[in-house]
OpenMM code with the backbone's topology and positions (N, CA, C; nanometers):
from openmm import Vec3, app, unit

residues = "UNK UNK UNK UNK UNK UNK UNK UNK UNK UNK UNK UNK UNK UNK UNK UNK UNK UNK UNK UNK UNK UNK UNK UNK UNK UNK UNK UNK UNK UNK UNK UNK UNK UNK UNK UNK UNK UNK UNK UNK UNK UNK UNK UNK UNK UNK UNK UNK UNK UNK UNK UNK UNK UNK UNK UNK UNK UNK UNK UNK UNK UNK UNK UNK UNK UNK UNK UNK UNK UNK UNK UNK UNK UNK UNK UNK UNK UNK UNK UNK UNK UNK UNK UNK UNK UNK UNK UNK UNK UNK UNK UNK UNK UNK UNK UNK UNK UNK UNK UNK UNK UNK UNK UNK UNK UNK UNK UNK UNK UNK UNK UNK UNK UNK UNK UNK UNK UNK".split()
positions = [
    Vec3(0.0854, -0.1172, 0.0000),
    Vec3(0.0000, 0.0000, 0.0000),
    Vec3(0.0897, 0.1232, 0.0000),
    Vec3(0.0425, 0.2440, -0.0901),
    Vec3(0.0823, 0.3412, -0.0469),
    Vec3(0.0332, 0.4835, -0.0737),
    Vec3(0.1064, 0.5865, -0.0574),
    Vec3(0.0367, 0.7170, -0.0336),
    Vec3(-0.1433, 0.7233, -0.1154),
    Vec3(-0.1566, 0.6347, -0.1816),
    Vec3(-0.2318, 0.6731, -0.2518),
    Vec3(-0.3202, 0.5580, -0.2582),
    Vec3(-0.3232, 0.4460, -0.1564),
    Vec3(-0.4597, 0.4018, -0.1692),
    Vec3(-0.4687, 0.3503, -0.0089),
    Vec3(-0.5580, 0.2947, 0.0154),
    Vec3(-0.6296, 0.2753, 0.1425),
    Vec3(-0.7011, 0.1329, 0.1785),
    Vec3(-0.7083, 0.0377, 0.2503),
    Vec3(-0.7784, -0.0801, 0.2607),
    Vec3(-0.9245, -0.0625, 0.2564),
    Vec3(-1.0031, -0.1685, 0.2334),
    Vec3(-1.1607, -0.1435, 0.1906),
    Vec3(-1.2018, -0.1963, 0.3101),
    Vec3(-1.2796, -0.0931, 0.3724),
    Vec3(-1.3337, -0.1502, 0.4891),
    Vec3(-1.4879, -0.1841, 0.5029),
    Vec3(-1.5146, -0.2933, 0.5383),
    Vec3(-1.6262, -0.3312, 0.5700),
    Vec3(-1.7008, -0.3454, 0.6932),
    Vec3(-1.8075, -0.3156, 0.7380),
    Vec3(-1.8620, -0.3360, 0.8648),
    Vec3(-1.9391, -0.4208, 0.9150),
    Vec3(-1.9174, -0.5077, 1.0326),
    Vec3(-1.9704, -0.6630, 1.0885),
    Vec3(-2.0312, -0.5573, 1.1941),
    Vec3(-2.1525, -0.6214, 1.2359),
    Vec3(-2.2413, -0.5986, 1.3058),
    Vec3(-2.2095, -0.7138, 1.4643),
    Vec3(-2.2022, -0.6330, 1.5641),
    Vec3(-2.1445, -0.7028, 1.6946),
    Vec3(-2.1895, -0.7760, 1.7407),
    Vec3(-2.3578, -0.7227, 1.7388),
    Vec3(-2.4353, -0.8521, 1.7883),
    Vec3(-2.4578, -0.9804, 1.6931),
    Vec3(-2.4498, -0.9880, 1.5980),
    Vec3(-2.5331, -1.0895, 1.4862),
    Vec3(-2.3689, -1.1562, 1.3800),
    Vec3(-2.2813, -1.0769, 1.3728),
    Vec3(-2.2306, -1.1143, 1.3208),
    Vec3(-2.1583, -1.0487, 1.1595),
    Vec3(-2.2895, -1.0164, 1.1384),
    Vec3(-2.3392, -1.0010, 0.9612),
    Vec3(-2.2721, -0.8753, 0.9052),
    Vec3(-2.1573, -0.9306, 0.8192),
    Vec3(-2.1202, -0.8189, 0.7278),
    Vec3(-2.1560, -0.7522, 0.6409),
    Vec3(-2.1177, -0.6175, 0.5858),
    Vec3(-2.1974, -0.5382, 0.5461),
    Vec3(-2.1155, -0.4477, 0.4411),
    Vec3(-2.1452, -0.4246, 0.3260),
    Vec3(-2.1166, -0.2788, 0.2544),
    Vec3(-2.2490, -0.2119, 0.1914),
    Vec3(-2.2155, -0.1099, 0.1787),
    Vec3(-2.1752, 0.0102, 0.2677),
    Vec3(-2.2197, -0.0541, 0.3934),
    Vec3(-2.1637, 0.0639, 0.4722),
    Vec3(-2.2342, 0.1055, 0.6413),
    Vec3(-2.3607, 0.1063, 0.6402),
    Vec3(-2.4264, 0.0974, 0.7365),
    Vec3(-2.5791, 0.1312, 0.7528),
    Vec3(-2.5738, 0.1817, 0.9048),
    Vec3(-2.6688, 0.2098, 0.9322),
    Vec3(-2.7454, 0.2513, 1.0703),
    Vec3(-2.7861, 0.1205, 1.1819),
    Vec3(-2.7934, 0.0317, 1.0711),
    Vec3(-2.8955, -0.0457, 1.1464),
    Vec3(-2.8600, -0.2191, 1.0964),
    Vec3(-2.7878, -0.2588, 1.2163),
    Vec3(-2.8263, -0.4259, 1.1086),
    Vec3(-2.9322, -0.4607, 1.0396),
    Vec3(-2.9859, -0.5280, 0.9381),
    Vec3(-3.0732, -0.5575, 0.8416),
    Vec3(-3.1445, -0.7291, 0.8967),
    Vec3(-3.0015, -0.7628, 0.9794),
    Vec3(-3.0293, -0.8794, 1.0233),
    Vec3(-3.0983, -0.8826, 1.2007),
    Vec3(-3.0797, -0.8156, 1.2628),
    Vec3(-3.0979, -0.8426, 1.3830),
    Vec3(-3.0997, -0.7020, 1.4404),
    Vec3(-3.1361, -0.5713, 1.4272),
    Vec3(-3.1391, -0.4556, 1.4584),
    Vec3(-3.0373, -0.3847, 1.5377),
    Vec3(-2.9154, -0.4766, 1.5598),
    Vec3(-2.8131, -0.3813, 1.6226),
    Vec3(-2.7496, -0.2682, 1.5843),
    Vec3(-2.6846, -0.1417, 1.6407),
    Vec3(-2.6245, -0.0397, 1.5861),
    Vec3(-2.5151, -0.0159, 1.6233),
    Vec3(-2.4030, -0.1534, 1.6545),
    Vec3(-2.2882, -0.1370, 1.7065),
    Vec3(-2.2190, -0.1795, 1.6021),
    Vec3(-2.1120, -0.1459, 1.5919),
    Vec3(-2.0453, -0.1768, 1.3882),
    Vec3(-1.9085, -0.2183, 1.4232),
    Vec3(-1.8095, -0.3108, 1.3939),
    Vec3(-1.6331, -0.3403, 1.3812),
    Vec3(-1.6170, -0.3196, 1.2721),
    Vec3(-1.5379, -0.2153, 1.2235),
    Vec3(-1.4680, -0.2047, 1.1494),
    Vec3(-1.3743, -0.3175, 1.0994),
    Vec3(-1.3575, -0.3655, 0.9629),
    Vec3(-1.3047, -0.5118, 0.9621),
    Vec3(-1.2601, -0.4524, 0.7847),
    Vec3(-1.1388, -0.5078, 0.7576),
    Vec3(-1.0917, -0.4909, 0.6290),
    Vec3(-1.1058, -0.6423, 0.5549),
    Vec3(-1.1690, -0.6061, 0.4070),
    Vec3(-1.1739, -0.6886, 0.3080),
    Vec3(-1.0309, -0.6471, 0.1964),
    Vec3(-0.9562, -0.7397, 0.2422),
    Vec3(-0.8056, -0.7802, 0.1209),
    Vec3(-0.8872, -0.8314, 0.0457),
    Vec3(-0.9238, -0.9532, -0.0019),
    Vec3(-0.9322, -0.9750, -0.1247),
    Vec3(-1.0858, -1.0796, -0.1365),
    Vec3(-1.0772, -1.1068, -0.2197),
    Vec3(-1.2129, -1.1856, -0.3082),
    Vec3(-1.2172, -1.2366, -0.4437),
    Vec3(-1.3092, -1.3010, -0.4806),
    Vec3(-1.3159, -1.3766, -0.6211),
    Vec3(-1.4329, -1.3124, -0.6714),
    Vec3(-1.3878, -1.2760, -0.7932),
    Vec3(-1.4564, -1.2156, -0.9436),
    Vec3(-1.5904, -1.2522, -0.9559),
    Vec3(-1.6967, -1.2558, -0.9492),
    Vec3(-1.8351, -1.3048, -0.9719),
    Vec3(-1.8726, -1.2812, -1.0984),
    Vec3(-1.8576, -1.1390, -1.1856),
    Vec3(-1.8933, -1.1438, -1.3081),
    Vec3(-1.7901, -0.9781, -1.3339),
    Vec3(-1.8300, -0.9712, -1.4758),
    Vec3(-1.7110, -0.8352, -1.5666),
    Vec3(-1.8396, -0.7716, -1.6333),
    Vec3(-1.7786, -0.6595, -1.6736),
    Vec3(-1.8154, -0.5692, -1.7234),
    Vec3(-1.7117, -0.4841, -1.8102),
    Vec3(-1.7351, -0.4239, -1.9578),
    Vec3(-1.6623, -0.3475, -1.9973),
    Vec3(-1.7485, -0.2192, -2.0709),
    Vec3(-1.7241, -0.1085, -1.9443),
    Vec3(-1.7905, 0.0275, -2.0268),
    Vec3(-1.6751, 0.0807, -2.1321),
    Vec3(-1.7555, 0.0870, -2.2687),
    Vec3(-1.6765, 0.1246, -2.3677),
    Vec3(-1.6798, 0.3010, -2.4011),
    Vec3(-1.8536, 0.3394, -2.3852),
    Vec3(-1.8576, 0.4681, -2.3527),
    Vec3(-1.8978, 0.5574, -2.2982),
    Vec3(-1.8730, 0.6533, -2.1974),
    Vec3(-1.8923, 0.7390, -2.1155),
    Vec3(-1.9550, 0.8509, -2.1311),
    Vec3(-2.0760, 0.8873, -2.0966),
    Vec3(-2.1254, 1.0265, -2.1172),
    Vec3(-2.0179, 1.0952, -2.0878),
    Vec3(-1.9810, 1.2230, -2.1129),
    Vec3(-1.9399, 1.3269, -2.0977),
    Vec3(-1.7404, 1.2819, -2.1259),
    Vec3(-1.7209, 1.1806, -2.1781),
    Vec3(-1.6227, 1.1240, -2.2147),
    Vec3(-1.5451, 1.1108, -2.3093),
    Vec3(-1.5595, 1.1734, -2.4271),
    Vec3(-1.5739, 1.1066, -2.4982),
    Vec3(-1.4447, 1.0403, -2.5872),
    Vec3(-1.4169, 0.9260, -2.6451),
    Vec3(-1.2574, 0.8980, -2.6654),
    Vec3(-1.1945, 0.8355, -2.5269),
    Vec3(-1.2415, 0.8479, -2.4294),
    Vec3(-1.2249, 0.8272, -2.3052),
    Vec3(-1.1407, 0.6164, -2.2862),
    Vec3(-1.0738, 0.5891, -2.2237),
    Vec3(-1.0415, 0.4148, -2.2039),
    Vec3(-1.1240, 0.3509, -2.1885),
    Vec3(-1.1438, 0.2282, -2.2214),
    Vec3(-1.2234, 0.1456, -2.2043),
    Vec3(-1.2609, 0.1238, -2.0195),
    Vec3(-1.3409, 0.1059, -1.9194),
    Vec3(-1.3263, 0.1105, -1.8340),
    Vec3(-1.3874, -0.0656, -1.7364),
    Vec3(-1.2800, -0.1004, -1.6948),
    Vec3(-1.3233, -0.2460, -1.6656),
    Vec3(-1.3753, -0.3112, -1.5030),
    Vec3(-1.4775, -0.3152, -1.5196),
    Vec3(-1.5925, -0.3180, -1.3688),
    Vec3(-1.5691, -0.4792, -1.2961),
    Vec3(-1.5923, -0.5465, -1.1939),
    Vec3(-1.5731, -0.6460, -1.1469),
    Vec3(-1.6588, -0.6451, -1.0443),
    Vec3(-1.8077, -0.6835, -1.0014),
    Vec3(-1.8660, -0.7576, -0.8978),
    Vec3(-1.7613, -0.8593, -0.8650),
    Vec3(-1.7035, -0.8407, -0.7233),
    Vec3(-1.6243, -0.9349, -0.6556),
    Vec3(-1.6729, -0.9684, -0.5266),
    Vec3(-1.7127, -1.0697, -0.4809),
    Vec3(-1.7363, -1.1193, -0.3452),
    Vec3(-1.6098, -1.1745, -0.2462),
    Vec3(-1.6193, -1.0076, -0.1723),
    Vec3(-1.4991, -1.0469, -0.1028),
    Vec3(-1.5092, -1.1588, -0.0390),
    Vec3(-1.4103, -1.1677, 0.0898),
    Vec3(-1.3876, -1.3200, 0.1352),
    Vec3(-1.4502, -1.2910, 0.2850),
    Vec3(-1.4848, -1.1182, 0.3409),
    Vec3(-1.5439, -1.0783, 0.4620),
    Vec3(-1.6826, -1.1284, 0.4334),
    Vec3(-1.7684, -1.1324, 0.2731),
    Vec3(-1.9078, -1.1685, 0.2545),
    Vec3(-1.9491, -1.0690, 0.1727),
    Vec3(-1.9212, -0.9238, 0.1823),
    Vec3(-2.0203, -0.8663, 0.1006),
    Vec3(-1.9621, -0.8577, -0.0873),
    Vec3(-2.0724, -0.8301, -0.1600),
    Vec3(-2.0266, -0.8357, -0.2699),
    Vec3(-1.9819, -0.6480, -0.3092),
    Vec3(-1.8978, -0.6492, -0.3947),
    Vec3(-1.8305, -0.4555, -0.3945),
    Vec3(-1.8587, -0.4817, -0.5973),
    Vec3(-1.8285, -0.3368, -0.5871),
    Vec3(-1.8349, -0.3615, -0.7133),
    Vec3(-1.6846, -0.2506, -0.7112),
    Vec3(-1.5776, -0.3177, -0.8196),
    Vec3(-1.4915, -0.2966, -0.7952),
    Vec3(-1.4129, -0.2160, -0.9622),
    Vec3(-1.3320, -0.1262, -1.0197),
    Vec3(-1.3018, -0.1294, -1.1189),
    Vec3(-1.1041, -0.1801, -1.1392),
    Vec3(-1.0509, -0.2200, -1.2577),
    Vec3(-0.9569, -0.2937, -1.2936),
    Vec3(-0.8676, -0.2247, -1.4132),
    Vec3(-0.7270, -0.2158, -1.3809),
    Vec3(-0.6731, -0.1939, -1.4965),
    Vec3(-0.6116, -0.2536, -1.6294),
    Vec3(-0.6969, -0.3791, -1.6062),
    Vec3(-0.7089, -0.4723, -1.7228),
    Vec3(-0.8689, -0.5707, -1.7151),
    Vec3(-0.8570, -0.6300, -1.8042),
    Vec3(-1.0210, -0.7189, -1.7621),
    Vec3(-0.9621, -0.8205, -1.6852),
    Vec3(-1.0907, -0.8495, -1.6255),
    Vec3(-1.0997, -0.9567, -1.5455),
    Vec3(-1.1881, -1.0876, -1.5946),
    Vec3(-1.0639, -1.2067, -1.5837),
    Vec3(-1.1912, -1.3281, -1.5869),
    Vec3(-1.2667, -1.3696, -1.4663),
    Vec3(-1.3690, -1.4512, -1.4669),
    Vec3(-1.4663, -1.4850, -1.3474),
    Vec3(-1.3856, -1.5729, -1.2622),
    Vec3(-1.4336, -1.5778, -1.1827),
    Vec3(-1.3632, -1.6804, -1.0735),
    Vec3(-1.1872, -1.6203, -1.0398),
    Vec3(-1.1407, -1.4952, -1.0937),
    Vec3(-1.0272, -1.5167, -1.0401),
    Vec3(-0.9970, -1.4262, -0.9159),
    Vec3(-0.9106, -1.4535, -0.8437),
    Vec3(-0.9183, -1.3925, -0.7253),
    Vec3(-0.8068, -1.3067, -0.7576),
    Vec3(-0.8728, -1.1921, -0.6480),
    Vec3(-0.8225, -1.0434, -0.6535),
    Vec3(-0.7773, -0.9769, -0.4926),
    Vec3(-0.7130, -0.8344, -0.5029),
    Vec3(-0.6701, -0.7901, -0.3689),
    Vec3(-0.7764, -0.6866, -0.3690),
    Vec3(-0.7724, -0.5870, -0.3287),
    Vec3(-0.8632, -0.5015, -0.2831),
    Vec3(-0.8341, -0.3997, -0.1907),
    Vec3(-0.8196, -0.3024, -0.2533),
    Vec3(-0.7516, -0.1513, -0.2422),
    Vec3(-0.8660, -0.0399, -0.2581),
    Vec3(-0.8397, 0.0560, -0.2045),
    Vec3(-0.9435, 0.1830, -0.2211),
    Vec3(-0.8530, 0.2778, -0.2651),
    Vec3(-0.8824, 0.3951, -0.3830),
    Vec3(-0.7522, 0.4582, -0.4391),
    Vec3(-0.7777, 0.5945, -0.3948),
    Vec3(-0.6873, 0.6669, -0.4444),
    Vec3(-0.7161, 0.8186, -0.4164),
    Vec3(-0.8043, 0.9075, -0.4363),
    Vec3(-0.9143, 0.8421, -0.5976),
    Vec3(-1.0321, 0.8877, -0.5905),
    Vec3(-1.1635, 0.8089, -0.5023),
    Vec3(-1.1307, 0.7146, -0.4054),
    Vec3(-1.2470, 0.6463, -0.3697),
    Vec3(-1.3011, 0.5762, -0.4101),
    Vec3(-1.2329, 0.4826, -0.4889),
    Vec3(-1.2583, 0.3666, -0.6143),
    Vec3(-1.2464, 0.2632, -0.5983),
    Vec3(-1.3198, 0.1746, -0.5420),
    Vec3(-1.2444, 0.0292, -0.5224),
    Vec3(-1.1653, -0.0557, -0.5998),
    Vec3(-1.0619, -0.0631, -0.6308),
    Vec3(-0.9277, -0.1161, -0.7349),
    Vec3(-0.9161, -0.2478, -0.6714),
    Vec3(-0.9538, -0.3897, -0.7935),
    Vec3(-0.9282, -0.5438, -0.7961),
    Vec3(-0.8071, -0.5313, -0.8643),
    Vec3(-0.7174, -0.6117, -0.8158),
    Vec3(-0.6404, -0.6503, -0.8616),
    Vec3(-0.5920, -0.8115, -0.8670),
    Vec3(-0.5801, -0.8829, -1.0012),
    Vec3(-0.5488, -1.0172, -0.9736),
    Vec3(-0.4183, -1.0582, -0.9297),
    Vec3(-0.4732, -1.1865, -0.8218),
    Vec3(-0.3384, -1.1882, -0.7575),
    Vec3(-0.2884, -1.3279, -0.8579),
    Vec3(-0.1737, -1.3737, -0.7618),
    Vec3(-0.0501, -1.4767, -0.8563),
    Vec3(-0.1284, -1.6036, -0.8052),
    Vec3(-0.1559, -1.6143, -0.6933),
    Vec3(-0.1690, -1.7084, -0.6023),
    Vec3(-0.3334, -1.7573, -0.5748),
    Vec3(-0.3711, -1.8734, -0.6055),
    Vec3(-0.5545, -1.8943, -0.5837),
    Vec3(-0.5988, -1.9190, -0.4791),
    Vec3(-0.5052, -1.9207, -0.3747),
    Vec3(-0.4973, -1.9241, -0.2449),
    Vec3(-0.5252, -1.7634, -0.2060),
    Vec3(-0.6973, -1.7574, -0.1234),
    Vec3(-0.6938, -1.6431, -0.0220),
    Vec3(-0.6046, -1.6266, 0.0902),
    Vec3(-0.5794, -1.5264, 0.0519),
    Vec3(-0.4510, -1.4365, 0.1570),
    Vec3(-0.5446, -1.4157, 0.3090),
    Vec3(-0.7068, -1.4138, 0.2871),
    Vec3(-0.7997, -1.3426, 0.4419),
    Vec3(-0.7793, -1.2428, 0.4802),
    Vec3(-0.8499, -1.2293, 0.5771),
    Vec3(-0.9140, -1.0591, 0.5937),
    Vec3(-0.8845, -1.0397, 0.7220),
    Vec3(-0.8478, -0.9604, 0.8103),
    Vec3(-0.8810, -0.9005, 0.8730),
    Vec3(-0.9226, -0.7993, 0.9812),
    Vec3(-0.9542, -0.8220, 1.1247),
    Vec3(-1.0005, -0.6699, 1.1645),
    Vec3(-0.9290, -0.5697, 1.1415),
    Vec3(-1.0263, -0.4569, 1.1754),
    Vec3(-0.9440, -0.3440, 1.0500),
    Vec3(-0.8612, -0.3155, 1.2416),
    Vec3(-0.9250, -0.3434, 1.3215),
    Vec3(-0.8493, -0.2871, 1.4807),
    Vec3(-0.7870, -0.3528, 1.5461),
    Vec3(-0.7193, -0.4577, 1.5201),
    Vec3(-0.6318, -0.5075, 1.5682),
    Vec3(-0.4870, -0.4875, 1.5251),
] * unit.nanometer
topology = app.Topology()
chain = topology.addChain("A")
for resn in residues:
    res = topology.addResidue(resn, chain)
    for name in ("N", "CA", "C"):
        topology.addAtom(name, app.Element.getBySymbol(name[0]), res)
């Protein structure tokens, strides 16, 4: 990691368990409002996407999207600086614009997640 990106954090609910992206107010599962902060490293690819063109863009890169289900549970929707095939597993970075950045790793072995406070 560095100056310029940030771990993706996700929030588990204290009483119930149940992870979450975004944040909410309120577990969905069991009404608690106590939250752990917990980081999602990485996950596997669920499906791709390639936006070719952009309103207000125009000429603009091809731009390559990734629904990834991290390995904390929730699914992100993530973008890539190359395409992605399905099923492959990725790291998971937040960048300087607030972007969630997949990246495929070497290894098909999950690296795991976790608390963001320990």
């Amino acid at each position: 990691m560095n100056d310029t990106t940030t771990t993706l954090d996700v929030h588990q609910c204290t009483q119930c368990g149940k992870t979450l992206f975004p944040a909410r107010y309120f577990c969905p599962a069991c009404g608690g409002a106590n939250w752990r902060r917990y980081v999602a490293q990485t996950g596997t690819v669920m499906e791709t996407t390639i936006v070719r063109h952009r309103a207000g863009a125009p000429g603009a890169a091809p731009l390559y999207l990734a629904t990834v289900h991290t390995d904390a549970g929730p699914a992100v929707i993530a973008c890539s600086a190359t395409p992605l095939a399905d099923k492959t597993r990725v790291s998971l970075m937040v960048d300087a614009a607030h972007r969630i950045v997949a990246s495929a790793l070497d290894t098909p072995e999950p690296s795991g997640d976790r608390y963001a406070d320990q």
